[in-house]
C-alpha positions as CSV (number, residue, x, y, z in Angstrom):
1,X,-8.0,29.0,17.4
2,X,-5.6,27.4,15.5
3,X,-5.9,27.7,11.8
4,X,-5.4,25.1,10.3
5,X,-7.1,25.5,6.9
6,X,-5.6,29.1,6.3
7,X,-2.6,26.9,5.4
8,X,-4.0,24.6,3.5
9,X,-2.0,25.5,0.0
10,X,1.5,24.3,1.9
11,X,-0.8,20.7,2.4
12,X,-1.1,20.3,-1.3
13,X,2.7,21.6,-1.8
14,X,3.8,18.7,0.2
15,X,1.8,16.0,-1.5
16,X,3.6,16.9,-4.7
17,X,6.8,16.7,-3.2
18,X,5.8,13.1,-2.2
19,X,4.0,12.0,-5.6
20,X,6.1,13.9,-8.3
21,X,9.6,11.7,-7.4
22,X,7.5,8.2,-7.5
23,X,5.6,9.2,-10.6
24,X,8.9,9.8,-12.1
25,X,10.6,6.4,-11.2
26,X,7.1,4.3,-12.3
27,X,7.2,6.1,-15.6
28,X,10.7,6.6,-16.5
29,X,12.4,3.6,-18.2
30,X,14.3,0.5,-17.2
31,X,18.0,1.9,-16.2
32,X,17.5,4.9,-15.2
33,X,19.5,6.2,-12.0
34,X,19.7,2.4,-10.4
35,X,20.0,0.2,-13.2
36,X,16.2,-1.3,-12.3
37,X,13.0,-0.6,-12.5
38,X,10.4,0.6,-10.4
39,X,7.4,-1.8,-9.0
40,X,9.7,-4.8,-9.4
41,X,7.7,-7.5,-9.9
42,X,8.5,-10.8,-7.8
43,X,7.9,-14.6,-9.0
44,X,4.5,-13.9,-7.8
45,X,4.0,-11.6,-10.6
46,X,6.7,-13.7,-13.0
47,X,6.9,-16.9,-14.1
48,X,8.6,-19.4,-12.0
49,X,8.3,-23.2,-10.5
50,X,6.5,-24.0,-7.4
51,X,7.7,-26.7,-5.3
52,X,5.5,-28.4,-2.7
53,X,7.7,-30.4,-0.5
54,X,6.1,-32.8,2.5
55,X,8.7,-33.9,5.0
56,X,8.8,-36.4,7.9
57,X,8.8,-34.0,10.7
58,X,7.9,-30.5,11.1
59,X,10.2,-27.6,9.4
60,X,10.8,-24.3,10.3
61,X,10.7,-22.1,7.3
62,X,12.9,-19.8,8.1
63,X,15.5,-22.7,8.0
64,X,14.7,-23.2,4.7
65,X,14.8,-20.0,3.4
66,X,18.4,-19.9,4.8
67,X,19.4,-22.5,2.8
68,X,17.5,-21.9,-0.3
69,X,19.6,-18.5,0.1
70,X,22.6,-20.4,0.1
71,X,21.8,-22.5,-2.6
72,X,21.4,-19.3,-5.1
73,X,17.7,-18.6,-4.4
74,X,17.4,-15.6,-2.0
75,X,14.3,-14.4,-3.9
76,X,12.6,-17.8,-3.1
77,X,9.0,-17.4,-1.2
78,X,8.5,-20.0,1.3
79,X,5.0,-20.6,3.1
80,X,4.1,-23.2,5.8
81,X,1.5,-25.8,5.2
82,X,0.4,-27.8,7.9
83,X,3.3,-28.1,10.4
84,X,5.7,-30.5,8.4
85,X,4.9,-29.1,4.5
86,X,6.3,-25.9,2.9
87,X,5.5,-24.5,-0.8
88,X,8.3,-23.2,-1.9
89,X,8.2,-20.1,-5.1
90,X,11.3,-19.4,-7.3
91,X,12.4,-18.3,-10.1
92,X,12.3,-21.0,-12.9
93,X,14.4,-23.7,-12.1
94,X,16.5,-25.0,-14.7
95,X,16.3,-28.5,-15.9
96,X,18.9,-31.2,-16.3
97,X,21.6,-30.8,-18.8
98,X,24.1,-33.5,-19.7
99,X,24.9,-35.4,-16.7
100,X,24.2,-32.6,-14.6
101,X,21.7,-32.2,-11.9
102,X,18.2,-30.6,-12.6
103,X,17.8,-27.7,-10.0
104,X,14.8,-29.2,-8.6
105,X,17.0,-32.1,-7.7
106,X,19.6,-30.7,-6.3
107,X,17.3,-27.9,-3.8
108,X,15.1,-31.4,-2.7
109,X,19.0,-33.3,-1.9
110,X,20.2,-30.5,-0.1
111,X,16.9,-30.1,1.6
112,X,16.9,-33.3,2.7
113,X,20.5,-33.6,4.1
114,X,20.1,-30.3,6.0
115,X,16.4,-29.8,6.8
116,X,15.2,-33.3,7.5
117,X,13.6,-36.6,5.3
118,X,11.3,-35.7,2.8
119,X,8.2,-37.7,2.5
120,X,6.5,-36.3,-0.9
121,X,7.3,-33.3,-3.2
122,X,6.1,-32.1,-6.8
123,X,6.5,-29.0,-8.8
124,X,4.5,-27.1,-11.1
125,X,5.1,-23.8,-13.4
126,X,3.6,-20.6,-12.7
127,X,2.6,-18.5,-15.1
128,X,2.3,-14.5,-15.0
129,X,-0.8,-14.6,-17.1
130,X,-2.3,-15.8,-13.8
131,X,-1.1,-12.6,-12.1
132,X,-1.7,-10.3,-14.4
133,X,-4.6,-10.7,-14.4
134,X,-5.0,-10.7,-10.4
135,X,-3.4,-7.1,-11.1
136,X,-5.6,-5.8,-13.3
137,X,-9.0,-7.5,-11.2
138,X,-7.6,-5.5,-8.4
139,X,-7.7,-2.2,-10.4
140,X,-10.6,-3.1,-11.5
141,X,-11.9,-3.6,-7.8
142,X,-10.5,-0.4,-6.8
143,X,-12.6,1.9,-9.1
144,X,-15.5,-0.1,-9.0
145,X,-15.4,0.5,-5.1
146,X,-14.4,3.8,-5.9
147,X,-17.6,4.5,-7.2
148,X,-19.8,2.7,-4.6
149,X,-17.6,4.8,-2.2
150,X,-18.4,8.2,-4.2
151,X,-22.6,7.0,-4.2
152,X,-22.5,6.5,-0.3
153,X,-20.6,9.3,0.5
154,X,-23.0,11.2,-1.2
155,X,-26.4,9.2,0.0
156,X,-25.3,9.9,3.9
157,X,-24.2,13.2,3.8
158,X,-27.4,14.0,1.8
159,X,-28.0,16.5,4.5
160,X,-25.5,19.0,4.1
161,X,-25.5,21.2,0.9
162,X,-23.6,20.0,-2.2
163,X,-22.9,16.4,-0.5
164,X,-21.7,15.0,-3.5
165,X,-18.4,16.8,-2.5
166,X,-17.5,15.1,0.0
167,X,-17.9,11.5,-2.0
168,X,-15.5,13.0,-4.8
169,X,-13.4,14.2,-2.3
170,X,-12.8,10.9,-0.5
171,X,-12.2,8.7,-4.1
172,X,-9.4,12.0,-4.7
173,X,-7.8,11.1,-1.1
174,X,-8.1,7.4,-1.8
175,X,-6.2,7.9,-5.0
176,X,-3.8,10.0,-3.2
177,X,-2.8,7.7,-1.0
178,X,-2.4,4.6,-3.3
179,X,-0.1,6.6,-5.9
180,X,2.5,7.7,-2.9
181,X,2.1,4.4,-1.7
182,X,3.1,3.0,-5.3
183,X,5.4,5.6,-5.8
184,X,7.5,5.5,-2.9
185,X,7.6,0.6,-3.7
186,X,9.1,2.4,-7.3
187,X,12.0,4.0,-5.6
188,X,12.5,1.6,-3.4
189,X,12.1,-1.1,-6.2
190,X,15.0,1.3,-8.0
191,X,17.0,1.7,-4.9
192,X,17.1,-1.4,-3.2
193,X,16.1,-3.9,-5.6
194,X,12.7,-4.7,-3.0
195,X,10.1,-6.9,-5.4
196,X,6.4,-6.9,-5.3
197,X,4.3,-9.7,-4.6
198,X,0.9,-11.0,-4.1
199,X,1.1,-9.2,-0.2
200,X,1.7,-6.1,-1.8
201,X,-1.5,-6.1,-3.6
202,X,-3.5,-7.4,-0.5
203,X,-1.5,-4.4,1.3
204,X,-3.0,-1.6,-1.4
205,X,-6.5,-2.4,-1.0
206,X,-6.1,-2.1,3.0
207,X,-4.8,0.5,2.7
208,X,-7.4,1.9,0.0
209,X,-9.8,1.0,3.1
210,X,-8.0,2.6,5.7
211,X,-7.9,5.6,3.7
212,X,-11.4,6.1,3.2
213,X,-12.1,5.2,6.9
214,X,-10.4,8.0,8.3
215,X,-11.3,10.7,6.0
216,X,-14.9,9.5,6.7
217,X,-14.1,10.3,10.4
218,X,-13.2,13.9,9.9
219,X,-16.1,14.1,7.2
220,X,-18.9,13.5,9.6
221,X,-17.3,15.7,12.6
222,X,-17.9,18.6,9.5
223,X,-21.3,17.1,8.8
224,X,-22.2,17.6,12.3
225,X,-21.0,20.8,12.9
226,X,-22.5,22.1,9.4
227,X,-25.9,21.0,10.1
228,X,-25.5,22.4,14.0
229,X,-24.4,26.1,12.3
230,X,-25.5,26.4,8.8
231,X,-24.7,29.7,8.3
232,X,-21.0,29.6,9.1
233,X,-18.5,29.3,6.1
234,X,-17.6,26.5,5.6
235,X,-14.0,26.9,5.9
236,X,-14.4,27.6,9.8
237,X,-16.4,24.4,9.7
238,X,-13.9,22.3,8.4
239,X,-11.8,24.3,10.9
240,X,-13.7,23.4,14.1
241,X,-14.0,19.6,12.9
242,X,-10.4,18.8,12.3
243,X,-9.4,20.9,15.7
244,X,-11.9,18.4,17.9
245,X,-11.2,15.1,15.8
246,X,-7.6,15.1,15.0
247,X,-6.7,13.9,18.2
248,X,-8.8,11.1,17.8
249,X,-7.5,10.1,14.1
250,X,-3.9,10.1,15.4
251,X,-4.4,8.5,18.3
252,X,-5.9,5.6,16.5
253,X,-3.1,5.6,14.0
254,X,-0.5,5.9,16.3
255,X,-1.7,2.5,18.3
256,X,-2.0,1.3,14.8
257,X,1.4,1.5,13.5
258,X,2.9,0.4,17.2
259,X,1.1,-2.8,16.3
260,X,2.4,-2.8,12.7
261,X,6.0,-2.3,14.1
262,X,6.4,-4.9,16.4
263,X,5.3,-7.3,13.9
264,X,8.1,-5.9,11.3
265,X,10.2,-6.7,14.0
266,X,9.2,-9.9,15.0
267,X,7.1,-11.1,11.9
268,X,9.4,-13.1,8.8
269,X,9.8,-11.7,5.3
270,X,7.3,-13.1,3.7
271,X,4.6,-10.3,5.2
272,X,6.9,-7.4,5.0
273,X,5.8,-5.7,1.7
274,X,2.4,-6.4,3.8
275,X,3.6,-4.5,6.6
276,X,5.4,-2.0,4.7
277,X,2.3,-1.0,2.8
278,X,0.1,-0.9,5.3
279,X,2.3,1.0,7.5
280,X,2.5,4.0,5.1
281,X,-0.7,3.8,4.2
282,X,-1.7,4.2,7.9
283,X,0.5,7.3,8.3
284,X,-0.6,8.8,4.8
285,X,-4.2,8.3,5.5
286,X,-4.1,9.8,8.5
287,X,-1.9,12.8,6.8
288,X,-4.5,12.8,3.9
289,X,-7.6,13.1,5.7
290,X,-6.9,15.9,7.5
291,X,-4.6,18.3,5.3
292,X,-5.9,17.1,1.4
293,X,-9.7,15.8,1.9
294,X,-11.3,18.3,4.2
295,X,-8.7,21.0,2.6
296,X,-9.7,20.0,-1.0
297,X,-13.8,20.4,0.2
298,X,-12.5,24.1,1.2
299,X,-10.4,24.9,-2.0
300,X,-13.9,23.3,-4.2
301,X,-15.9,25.5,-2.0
302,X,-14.1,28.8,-2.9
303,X,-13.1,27.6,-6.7
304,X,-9.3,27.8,-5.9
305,X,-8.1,24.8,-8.2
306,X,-6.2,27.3,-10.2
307,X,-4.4,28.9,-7.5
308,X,-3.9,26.1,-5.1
309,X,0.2,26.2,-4.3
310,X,-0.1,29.9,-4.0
311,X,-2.2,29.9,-1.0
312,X,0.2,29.2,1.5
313,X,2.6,31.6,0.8
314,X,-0.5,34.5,0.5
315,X,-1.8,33.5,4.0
316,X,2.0,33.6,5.6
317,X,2.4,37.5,3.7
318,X,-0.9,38.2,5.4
319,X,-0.7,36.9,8.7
C-alpha cells in the first residue's frame, strides 16, 4: 500500500515554501522589491466617486469600460443595472477648476457621444470607513465560524477517541488555506499591481467553505474506518482513508476548477479576483485536506510538533 502518511514531514515542508514568501510581502513595507504593496486595496476598499448613469437604450459594459480606460480610468469598476443602467466606481474624480471641465462632466460627454444618450446620472462619494469595516466584519465572521466549525467537528465525531482533534485540525487547515490564498494576492498585488476588491472578500469566505468541506470528507472516511478497527494505529487509519477517498476529492475539484476556467475565459473582469480566489482555493483545499489536516491528526497523535520538517527526510533514510 502506498504510504502516504510516512511522508507526511515533506507535506508540511511544502506549505512553508508557499506561506513564508506571502507572509513576507504582506508584512514587509510599502517599496520593497516592486515599488507597491501587497493586498492592494481597490476603490472598493478606497475612497472614490460612484457614478450611476441611466441611458436611453441598453449598454454593454464592456464598452464602457473601454472607454473609461481611454479616458484615464482603467481601474474603474463597472456593473450592469437593469439592461440600459451601469454604476460606474473610480477613483475620486476631480472637480472643476477655472474654466475647466469637472471629471464627472467630461466621463458623462464622452459617454454620451460614444456609448449612447444618457437619460439620468448622479454621483456620490465613497468612503473606506464603509469598507473597513466590511473587512474587519468578515474577520470577524471567519473566527466566529471558526469556532462553530471546531464545536461541530467535535459534536459528530464524538465517537472516535479524542474527537476534538479533528475540529482543531480543520480551523488549522482552514487558516492554511486563507493565508496562501492572501499571500500569494500580496505578491501578485507587488508584482503586477492586481487590486483587491469587494469579490475578493466574497472569494475568501468560499473558499474558507470549500476548505472545510473537503477536509470533512477525508475526516469521516477516518472516522469510519476508526470505529470499524479500533485497535489499529491511527496513522494506518488515516492511511487507508486518504488511499480510498482521494480519488473522490480530486475528482470533484478537478470538475470544479474546469468550471472555474471556462468562466476566467469567458467571464469579464469584474469577477476575476472572484475566480482567482476561488480557484486556488479549490486546488489548495484539496491539497490541504489530504497532506496537512489528516497529516497534522497523525503528527498530534504521536506528539511530533517539534520535529515536524525532519520527518521526511528520516522516513526517505529508512526506506
Amino acid at each position: 500500500m502506498l504510504n502516504i502518511v510516512g511522508k507526511r514531514g515533506w507535506y508540511f515542508v511544502i506549505s512553508a515554501c508557499l506561506i513564508i514568501p506571502g507572509l513576507l510581502s504582506m508584512i514587509a513595507p510599502p517599496g520593497w522589491a516592486s515599488g507597491g504593496s501587497g493586498l492592494r486595496p481597490g476603490i472598493d476598499f478606497t475612497s472614490g466617486s460612484v457614478l450611476n448613469v441611466a441611458f436611453e437604450e441598453p449598454v454593454e459594459p464592456a464598452a464602457v469600460r473601454e472607454l473609461l480606460a481611454t479616458l484615464g480610468h482603467p481601474e474603474a469598476l463597472v456593473q450592469t443595472v437593469g439592461r440600459d443602467s451601469v454604476l460606474i466606481r473610480t477613483r475620486v474624480l476631480e472637480e472643476a477648476v477655472g474654466s475647466q471641465v469637472s471629471e464627472r462632466q467630461r466621463i458623462q460627454d464622452a459617454l454620451a457621444e460614444e456609448i449612447g444618450p444618457i437619460a439620468a446620472s448622479g454621483v456620490d462619494t465613497v468612503s473606506p470607513i464603509v469598507a473597513q469595516e466590511t473587512v474587519r466584519n468578515t474577520f470577524l465572521a471567519l473566527m466566529v465560524a471558526s469556532v462553530f466549525i471546531l464545536i461541530y467537528i467535535w459534536y459528530a465525531f464524538r465517537r472516535v477517541p479524542r474527537a476534538y482533534r479533528y475540529g482543531v485540525a480543520a480551523v488549522v487547515t482552514l487558516v492554511h488555506d486563507t493565508v496562501i490564498v492572501l499571500g500569494v494576492f500580496s505578491i501578485l498585488g507587488r508584482a503586477l499591481g492586481m487590486e483587491v476588491n469587494s469579490m475578493f472578500i466574497v472569494g475568501i469566505l468560499t473558499v474558507a467553505g470549500y476548505s472545510v468541506n473537503d477536509t470533512i470528507v477525508i475526516f469521516d472516511r477516518i472516522r469510519e474506518n476508526t470505529i470499524r478497527v479500533p485497535d489499529r494505529r491511527l496513522e494506518d487509519t488515516v492511511n487507508l482513508s486518504i488511499i480510498e477517498s482521494v480519488g473522490r476529492s480530486i475528482n470533484t475539484s478537478f470538475t470544479t476548477l474546469l468550471v472555474l476556467m471556462a468562466m476566467l475565459l469567458i467571464g469579464g473582469n469584474s469577477i476575476r479576483e472572484l475566480l482567482l480566489v476561488v480557484a486556488m482555493g479549490v486546488a489548495i483545499g484539496t491539497y490541504s485536506s489530504i497532506f496537512i489536516a489528516a497529516q497534522f491528526l497523525v503528527i498530534w497523535e504521536r506528539r511530533e510538533f517539534g520535529r515536524i520538517f525532519t520527518l521526511g527526510r528520516r522516513e526517505a533514510a529508512t526506506s
